[in-house]
matplotlib code that plots the C-alpha trace (Angstrom):
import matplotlib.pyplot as plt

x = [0.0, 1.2, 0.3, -0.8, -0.4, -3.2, -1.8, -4.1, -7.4, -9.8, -11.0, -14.6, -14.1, -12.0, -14.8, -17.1, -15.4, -15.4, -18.5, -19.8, -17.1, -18.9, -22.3, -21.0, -19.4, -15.9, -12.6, -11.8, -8.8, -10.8, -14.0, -11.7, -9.7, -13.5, -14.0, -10.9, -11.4, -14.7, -13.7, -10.4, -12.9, -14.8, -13.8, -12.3, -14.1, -11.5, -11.9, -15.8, -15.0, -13.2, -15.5, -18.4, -15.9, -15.8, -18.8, -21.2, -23.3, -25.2, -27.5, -29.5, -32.3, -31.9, -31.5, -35.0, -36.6, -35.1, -36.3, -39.9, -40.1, -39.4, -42.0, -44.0, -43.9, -44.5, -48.0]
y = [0.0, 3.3, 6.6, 9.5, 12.9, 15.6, 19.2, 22.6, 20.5, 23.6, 23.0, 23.1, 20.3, 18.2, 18.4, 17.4, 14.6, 13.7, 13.8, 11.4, 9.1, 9.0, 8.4, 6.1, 4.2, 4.7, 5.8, 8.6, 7.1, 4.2, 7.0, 8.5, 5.5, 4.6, 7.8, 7.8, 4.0, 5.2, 8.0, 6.4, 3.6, 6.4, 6.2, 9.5, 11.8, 10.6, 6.9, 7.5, 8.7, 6.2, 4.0, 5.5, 5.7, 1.6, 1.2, -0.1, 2.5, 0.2, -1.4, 1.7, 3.7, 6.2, 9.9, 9.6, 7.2, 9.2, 12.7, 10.7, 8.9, 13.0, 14.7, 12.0, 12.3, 16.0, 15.6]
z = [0.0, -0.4, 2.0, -0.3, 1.7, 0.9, 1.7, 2.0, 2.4, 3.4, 6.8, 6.0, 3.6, 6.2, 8.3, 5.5, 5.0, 8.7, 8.9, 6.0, 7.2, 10.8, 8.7, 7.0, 9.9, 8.8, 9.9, 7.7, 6.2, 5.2, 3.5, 1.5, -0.1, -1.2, -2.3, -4.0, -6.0, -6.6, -8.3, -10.7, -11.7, -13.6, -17.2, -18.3, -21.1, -23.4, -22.9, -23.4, -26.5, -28.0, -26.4, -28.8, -31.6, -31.5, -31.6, -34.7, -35.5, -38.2, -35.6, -33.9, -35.7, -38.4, -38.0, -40.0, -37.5, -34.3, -35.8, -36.8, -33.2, -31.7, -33.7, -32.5, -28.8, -29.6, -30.6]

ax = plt.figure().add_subplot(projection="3d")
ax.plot(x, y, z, "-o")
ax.set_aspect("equal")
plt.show()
């Protein structure tokens, strides 16, 4: 494991933090690691992208059938 230090956390955010930690029944160590894996597990913008860029676009509806199916719901 490695010990990451945080510097010039703003107090009212340290006590923020202390307090969902306490809600949450956890030391505050242990809330922010979560917080932290919960966050990098997030793809970035950039991986979305090319995630969207991979994709077959031959198997969804038409820009016909999407602008038909909007006007539709409009009525």
């Amino acid at each position: 494991m490695t010990t990451l230090y945080v510097r010039d956390v703003p107090v009212e955010l340290a006590e923020t933090l202390k307090e969902r930690a306490a809600t949450a029944g956890k030391s505050l160590s242990a809330y922010v690691v979560a917080e932290l894996g919960r966050i990098a597990s997030r793809p970035t913008n950039a991986e979305i992208v090319t995630r969207l860029r991979q994709r077959a676009r031959s198997d969804g509806p038409s820009a016909t059938e999407i602008v038909e199916a909007l006007q539709e719901s409009r009525r």
